[in-house]
N, C-alpha and C positions, 0 to 999 in steps of 0.2 A: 480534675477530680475523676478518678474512676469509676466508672458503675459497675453492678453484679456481672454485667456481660464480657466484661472486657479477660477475665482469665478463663472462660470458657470457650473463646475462640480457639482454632486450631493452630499450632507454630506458623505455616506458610503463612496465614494474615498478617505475621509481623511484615514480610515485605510485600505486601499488596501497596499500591500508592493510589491514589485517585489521578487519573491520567489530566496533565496539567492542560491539554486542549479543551477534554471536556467541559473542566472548571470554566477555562475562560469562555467558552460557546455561554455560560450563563450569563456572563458580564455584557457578552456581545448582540444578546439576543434582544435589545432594547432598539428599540427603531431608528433613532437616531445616530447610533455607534455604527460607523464608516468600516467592517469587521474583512480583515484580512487571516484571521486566525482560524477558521475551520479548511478542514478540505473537503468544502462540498460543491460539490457537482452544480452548474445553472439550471435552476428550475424550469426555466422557459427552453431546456431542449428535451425535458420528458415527454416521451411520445404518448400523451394522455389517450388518443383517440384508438391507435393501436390496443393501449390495454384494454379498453371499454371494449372493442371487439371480438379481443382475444377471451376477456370474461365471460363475457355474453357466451361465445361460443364454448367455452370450456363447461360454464354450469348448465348449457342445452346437450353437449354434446358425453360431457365427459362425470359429467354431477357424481355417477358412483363410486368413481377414481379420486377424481379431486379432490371431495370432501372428505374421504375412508384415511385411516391409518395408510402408510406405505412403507417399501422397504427401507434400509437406513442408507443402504449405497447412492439412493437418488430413482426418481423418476425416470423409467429406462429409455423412452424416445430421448426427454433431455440429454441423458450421458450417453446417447447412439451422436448426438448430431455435437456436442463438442469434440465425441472423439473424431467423426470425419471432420470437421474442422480443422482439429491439429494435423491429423494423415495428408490431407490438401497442402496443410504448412512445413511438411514433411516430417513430422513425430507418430510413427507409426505407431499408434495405439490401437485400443481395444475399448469399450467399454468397461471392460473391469477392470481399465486402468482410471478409470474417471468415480470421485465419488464427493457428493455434492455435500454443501455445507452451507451453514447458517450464518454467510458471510466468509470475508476470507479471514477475520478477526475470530472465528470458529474455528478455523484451520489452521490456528495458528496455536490455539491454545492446546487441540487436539494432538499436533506434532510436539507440543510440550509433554505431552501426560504420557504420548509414547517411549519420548526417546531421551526425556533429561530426568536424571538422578539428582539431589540436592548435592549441589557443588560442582555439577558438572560444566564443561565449557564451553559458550557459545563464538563462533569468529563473527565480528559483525563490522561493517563498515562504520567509517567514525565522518560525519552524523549517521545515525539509523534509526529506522522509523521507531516512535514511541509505541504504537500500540502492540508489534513484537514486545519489546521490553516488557511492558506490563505484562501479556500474558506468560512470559515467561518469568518473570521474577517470583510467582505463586510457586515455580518446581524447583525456586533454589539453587538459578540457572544462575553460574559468575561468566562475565564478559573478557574477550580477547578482540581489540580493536586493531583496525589496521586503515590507517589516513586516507581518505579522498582528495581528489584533485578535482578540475575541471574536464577531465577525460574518467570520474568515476574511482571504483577502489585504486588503491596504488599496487598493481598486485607483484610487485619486484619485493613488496614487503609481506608476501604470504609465506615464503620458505621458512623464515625468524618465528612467525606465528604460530605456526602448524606445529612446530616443535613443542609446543605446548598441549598439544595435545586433545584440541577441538570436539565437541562432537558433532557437531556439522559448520558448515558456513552459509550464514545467510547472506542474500546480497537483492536488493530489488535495481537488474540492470537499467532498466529505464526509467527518463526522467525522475528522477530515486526522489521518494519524500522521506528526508525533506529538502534536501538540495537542490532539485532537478536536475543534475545532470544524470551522464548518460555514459554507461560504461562502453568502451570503444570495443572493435569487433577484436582486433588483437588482444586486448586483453582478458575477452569472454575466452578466449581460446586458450590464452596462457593461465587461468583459473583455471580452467576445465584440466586442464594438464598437472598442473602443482597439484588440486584435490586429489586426481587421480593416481598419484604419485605416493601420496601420506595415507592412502583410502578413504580421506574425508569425504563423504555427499555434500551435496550442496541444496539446500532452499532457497527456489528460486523465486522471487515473488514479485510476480509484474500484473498489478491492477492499471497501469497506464500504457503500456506497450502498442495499444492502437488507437492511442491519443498523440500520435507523430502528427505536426504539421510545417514539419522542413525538417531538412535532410531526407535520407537515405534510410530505409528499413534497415536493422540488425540485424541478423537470428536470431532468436533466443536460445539463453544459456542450454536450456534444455533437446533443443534442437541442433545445436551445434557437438552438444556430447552424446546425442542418439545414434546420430552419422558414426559415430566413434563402435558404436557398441555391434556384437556380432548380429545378423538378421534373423533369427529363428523363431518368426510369429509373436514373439512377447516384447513387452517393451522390458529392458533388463539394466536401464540408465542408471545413473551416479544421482541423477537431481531428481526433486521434489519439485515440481511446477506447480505456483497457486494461479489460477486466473479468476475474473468477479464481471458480475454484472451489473455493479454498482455504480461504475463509472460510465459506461456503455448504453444501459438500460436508465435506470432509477436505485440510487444506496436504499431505500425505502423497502426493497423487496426481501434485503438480506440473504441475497444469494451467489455464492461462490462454487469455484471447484478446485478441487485437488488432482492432478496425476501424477501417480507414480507407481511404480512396480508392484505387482498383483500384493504380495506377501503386504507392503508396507498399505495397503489398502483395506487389507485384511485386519489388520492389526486396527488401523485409524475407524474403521467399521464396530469394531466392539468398543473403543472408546466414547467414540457417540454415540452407541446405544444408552450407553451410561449416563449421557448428558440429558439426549432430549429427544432418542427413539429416532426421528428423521425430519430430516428438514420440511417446513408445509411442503405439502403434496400440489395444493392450489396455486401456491405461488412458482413453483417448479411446471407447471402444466400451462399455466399464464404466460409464462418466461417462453416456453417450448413455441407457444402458439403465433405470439409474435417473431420470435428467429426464426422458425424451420422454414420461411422462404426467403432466406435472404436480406430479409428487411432491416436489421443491423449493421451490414457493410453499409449500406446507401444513409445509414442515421447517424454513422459514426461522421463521415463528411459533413456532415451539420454542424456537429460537435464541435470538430477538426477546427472548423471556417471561425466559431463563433469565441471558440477558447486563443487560437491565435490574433484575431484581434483585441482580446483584452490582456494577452501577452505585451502584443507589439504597448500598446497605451500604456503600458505599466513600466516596460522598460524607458518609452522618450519619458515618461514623470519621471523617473528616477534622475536619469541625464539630465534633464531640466530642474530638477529642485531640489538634490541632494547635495550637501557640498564636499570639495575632494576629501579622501582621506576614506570614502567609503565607496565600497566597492557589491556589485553581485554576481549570482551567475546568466545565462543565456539560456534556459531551456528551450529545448529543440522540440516538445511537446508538454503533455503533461499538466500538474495543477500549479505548482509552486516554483518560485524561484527562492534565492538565499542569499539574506545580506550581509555582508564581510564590515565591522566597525573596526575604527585603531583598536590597539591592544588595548589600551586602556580602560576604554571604554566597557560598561555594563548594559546591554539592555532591557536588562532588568530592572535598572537604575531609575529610566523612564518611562518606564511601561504605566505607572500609574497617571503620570503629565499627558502621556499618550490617552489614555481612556479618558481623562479631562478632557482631551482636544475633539472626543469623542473618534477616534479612529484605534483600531486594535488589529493586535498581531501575536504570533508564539516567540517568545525566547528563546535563541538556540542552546542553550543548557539542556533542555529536556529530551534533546537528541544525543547526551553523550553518557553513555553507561558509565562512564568511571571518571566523568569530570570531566569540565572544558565551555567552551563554546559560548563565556557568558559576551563573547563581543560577536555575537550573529543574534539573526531572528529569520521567520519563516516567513513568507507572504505569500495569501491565495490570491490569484486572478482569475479564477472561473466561476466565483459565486456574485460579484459587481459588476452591475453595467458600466461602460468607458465612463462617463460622466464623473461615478462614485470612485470610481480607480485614482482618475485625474483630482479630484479633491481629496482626497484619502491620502496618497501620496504627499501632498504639499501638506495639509497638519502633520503626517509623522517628519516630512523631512523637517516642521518648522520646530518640532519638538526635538530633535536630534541636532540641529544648528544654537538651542540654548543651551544642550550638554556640553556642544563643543564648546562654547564662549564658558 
């Protein structure tokens, strides 16, 4: 039954969807539900006492700043010390290449309102993260896929796609949610090269990138096509870098950033004035107070230590209590791994037996813009201790061995 409200809406709410993670975080929010389906971060590596510090001292020291309106570019010590950060990681910026945002789920909707037209074409890896999607399906954004592997996109299949005619390509090279894997250094380079080729940019979007705990560091995409670009003081790249301090810090702060070339900063600058003027000032001054010494690289090791053993736990449950026929990935860092069912199979089929057995996950359908993926599903290991992994695992495998029979 319709109400008055429903043809006063604006056309884009026809493709608004309610994002199918958030729903199920409602299902799984019940104490008993063993919840593999959000991607959050473990509570018990928030550095609580840091922030208590860094408040204290921001509302003695900095009260008429923190509290006051501010600019929309971001808090300028903040965007001084990402940019030497990146310049350390060799992406010669600027601050006015850095402009902070209200999450990187902000900066995402933000490069929507800039750059997509209704109909225009997004390249996106197949799975790709859901909450791109949504924010971009409100601008009438149609998708152009191109397959992953266990080495990440397939990018031998970007020539084919480009011909279509993209207006950018997103790609999150590491540990990708929702896969987790991890796009190889050859093929960062051979992207960088085909974009550069068609003049597609690329969006690069690595909230996990310093959540490695094996292997070897990558470059990132954005660092690898910097090297590429002439040196004359500015940064003049192909890519859009988002990075977040959500995984690093606490999701709770809602604080991201963006770089990219002055113009396209400018642009994304007046777009968010339109949203929401500028990200807190207080939480951008909080953020600033605990990083500007360093205290981030040495938190991140914590992190690193505590998400790789609930990795390792989650992969032997897997070996131990799933039976053949199903397969996942190995991430090398990151939050998620991703489980491969026979064809046949739906898991969506048992997703409800599953919340009976009191344990829950995402179906991988909701990672494929144009169809697919209903024999995957998504699993987090960073928000359950080993204990809850280890049982968690054995009800979903016990619920997936009765689909098999």
């Amino acid at each position: 039954m319709q109400t008055p409200w429903e043809h006063r809406f604006a056309q884009r709410t026809q493709r608004m969807q309610s994002s199918a993670i958030r729903e199920l975080l409602k299902l799984t929010a019940l104490p008993d539900i063993i919840s593999f389906a959000g991607g959050l971060p473990a509570p018990e590596v928030f550095p609580v006492e840091q922030f208590k510090e860094a408040c204290n001292k921001v509302l003695c020291e900095h009260c008429d700043i923190a509290l006051q309106y501010g600019t929309t570019e971001g808090y300028q010590p903040l965007r001084e010390m990402i940019a030497q950060h990146s310049t350390r990681m060799g992406i010669k910026i600027k601050a006015e290449n850095v402009l902070i945002t209200s999450g990187s789920q902000q900066a995402l909707d933000l490069l929507g309102k800039i750059f997509i037209n209704p109909g225009d074409r997004i390249l996106v890896e197949q799975p790709t993260y859901l909450g791109a999607l949504q924010a971009w399906n409100a601008y009438g954004a149609e998708y152009i896929t191109v397959p992953s592997d266990e080495d990440g996109m397939i990018t031998s299949e970007l020539n084919h796609a480009l011909r279509m005619g993209p207006k950018f390509i997103y790609v999150l090279p590491n540990f990708q949610n929702p896969s987790g894997t991890t796009l190889t250094l050859e093929r960062r380079e051979e992207l960088i090269e085909i974009a550069g080729n068609f003049g597609v940019p690329i969006v690069e979007d690595d909230p996990y990138g310093q959540l490695r705990f094996e292997g070897d560091h990558i470059p990132s995409v954005a660092l690898l096509d910097s090297c590429q670009q002439p040196d004359n003081g500015h940064y003049t790249g192909n890519v859009i870098y988002l990075g977040t301090f959500s995984k690093i810090l606490a999701p709770g702060l809602r604080l991201a950033w963006v770089i990219a070339p002055s113009e396209v900063i400018n642009k994304l600058v007046q777009a968010k004035q339109g949203a929401d003027l500028h990200t807190s000032t207080f939480t951008q001054a909080v953020a600033y107070e605990v990083g500007k010494s360093g205290f981030i690289s040495e938190h991140v090791k914590t992190i690193q230590s505590i998400y790789k053993e609930r990795r390792d736990v989650m992969l032997r449950s897997l070996e131990k209590h799933m039976p053949d026929g199903v397969q996942w990935t190995h991430p090398a860092g990151g939050l998620f791994l991703w489980v491969t069912l026979p064809e046949t199979m739906s898991s969506l089929s048992f997703f409800e037996a599953a919340i009976q057995e009191k344990v829950a996950f995402v179906p991988g359908n909701a990672f494929f813009p144009l169809g697919g993926g209903e024999n995957s599903m998504r699993l987090n290991f960073s928000n359950s201790c080993p204990e809850k992994i280890e049982d968690g695992i054995a009800r979903l495998a016990l619920v997936i061995k009765k689909q098999f029979a």
